[in-house]
Steps between C-alpha positions, in 0.01 A plus 500: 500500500788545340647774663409403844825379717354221674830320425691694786271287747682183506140336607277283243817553202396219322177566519539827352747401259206267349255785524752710325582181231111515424479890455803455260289249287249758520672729340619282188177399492398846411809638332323427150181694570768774603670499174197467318327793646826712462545369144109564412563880632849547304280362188196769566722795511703342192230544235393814668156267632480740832273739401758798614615337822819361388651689768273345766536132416867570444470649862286168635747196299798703652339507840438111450821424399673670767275328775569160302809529532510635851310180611719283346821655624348485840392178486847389404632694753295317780562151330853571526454608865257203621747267312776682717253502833481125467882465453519696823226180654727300363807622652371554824328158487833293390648756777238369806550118371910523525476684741301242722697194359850702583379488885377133470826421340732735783294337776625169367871574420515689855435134678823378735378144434810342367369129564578256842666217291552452150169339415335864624775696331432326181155550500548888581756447161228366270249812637765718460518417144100554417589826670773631252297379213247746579725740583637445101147423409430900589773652341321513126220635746746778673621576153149550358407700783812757438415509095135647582692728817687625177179536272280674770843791546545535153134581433509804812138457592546389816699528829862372364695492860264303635483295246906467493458493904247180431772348237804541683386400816315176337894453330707536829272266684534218204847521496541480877256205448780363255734569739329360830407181282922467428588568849205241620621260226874547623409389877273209425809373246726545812237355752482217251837452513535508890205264519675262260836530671284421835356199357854379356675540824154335716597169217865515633406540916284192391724296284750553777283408787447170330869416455504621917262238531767214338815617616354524885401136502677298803518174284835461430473145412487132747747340272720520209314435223218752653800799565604426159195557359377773702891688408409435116187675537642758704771600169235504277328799738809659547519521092209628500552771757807563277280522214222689659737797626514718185096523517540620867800722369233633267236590669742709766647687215113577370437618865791700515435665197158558588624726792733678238244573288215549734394634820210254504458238745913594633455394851337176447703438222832522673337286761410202278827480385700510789233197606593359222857501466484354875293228417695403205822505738384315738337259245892438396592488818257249597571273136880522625438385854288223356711402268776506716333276805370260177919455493516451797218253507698318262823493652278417849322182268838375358625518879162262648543277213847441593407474883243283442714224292754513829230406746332295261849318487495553882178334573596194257765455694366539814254211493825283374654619814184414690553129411556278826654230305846455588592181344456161667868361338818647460482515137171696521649709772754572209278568254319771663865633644561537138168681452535767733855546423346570136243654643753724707705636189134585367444712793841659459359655146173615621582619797738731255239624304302577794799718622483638124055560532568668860775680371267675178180510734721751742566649252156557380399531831790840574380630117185570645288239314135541558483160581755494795319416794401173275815442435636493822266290579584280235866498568469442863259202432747406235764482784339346770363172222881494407589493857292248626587262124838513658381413860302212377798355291752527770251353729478182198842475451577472869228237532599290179869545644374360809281233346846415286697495865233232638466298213895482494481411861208268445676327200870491742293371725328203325889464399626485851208210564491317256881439537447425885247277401740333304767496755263383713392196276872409474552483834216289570601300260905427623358407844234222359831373299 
């Protein structure tokens, strides 16, 4: 048993290394009775107890002793050679389970997956991660795999290139492994970063489509206090557009590096930013034409309110006008006179400033005012009210003139009588005497 080779057959090494353990405890088990028998022959021979045979049991206790020793050498030999047999198990064992774990672990980093959006991306991230902490995990494993590659060449029993074929090509494939996981690590980081600039510049397109929303709205105010307000709220959005631009500045820069840096994602890249950077112009665009018509608004507002105290003047005065009384006596006929000559040097002033309100609404009106055709309107209402104010009083003052002509020629009249009646009273009165 032990000088049979059953260690070159890789099959059952265990099980023959245990076999072998027990014949080793065997043989201490009888290494006494061995020494005793040799010692109990060397004793014979020494006090010449052999009857003539020295020679003989010198022959047999040699014999013995060689074969002892034989045995023992052999069996150490074998030990040695099972112990090396199950290295080899070992190895190839710790070869078959890297070996299977390196193509679970290729078939992994090989994956084009780089994520949809950043939630996916980040997830690949966090799986990435489990995967290079196996990958370190294995190195102690690599590294004991090459100490017993070393062990089973130094020892020369078995087949070192294949063994060094085994080891090196167990070595390449973890440190392309290494390298793969890098390289898969390096494009996530970068598909992280593409999905993150994505998501910062989807914020902006939607920040920005809200302010649209504001600055497109047709309400520019149906009086003064409501343009005023609506123009205060209007600066505080164009601060913050002012505010906001550096952020927008931002993420264009990120997206331009990106591209620099990065063939990922190029096309669509350069696309979202040129969306962007035309949305944000036309957001200013839109804030300045807003703001600008909000001005205008205001000017327009200043204009009505200005209007609309001349024809509310206009109409008070009108319904004067409309008054049929004309005075029944001269000294009301007077009065009113009086009136309407007051009345007249009134006119005289607003009539002025109306020249003055038609004069700024042309002007508004050539400017280009969004609010021209109202205007005109306005101004040629304006007109036509003045107009017809000054219709009315020329119309009263000829009728109180008249009125003041009849009740002069009344009052002559009653003069002219009353003195014939006198002079006729007289007369009467000389012919009774």
């Amino acid at each position: 048993m032990a000088v049979d080779e059953s260690y070159k057959d890789p099959a059952n090494i265990q099980s023959k290394h245990k076999k072998h353990q027990a014949f080793e405890a065997e043989l201490a088990a009888n290494a006494d009775r061995i020494q005793a028998v040799l010692a109990m022959g060397q004793n014979l021979i020494d006090k010449q107890q052999c009857a003539g045979s020295e020679d003989a049991v010198q022959s047999r206790l040699g014999s013995i002793a060689d074969q002892w020793e034989h045995l023992t050498t052999k069996s150490q030999e074998k030990s040695m050679k099972l112990k090396e047999a199950n290295k080899q198990r070992t190895f190839n064992a710790a070869v078959k389970d890297i070996d299977f774990w390196l193509g679970e672990v290729e078939s992994l980093l090989k994956s084009e997956d780089s994520g949809k959006d950043l939630a996916s991306v980040q997830n690949l991230m966090k799986k990435h991660q489990l995967v290079e902490a196996d990958i370190l995990a294995h190195e102690d494993r690599v590294r004991d795999l090459n100490s017993l590659a070393d062990s089973l060449v130094e020892s020369g029993q078995f087949h070192a290139p294949a063994i060094q074929e085994k080891r090196s090509s167990i070595n390449e494939r973890y440190e392309r492994v290494r390298t793969l996981a890098a390289y898969r690590r390096s494009r996530l980081n970068e598909a992280n970063t593409l999905h993150q600039f994505f998501r910062d510049i989807a914020d902006e397109e939607s920040w920005i489509k809200e302010k649209k929303l504001l600055v497109s709205s047709d309400d520019y105010g149906r009086d003064l206090a409501g343009v005023q307000n609506l123009r205060k709220k209007h600066k505080r959005l164009e601060s913050e557009l002012g505010a906001h631009e550096p952020a927008v500045q931002a993420v264009q820069e990120a997206g331009h590096k990106l591209m620099a840096e990065s063939n990922l994602g190029v096309p669509e890249i350069e696309q979202r930013l040129q969306a962007l950077e035309l949305t944000w112009q036309e957001l200013k665009q839109m804030a300045g034409d807003r703001g600008h018509k909000l001005d205008e608004s205001l000017v327009y507002q200043q204009f009505l309110a200005k209007v609309e105290e001349e024809e509310a003047w206009i109409s008070e005065k009108q319904q004067l006008l409309s008054d049929e009384d004309y005075g029944d006596t001269m000294a009301a006929v007077q009065g009113l006179l009086k009136k309407h000559e007051a009345f007249e040097a009134d006119f005289a002033v607003h009539r002025e400033r109306c020249g003055d309100i038609v004069t700024a609404g042309q002007g508004l009106v050539s400017e280009g005012n969004h609010h021209k055709d109202s205007i005109k309107q306005r101004l040629d209402q304006l007109v036509a009210r003045l107009d017809a104010l000054e219709a009315s009083a020329a119309r009263r003052k000829a009728k109180l003139q008249d009125n003041s002509a009849y009740l002069q020629f009344m009052w002559k009249a009653d003069v002219v009588e009353s003195w014939i009646a006198d002079k006729g009273s007289d007369t009467c009165y000389h012919e009774e005497a």
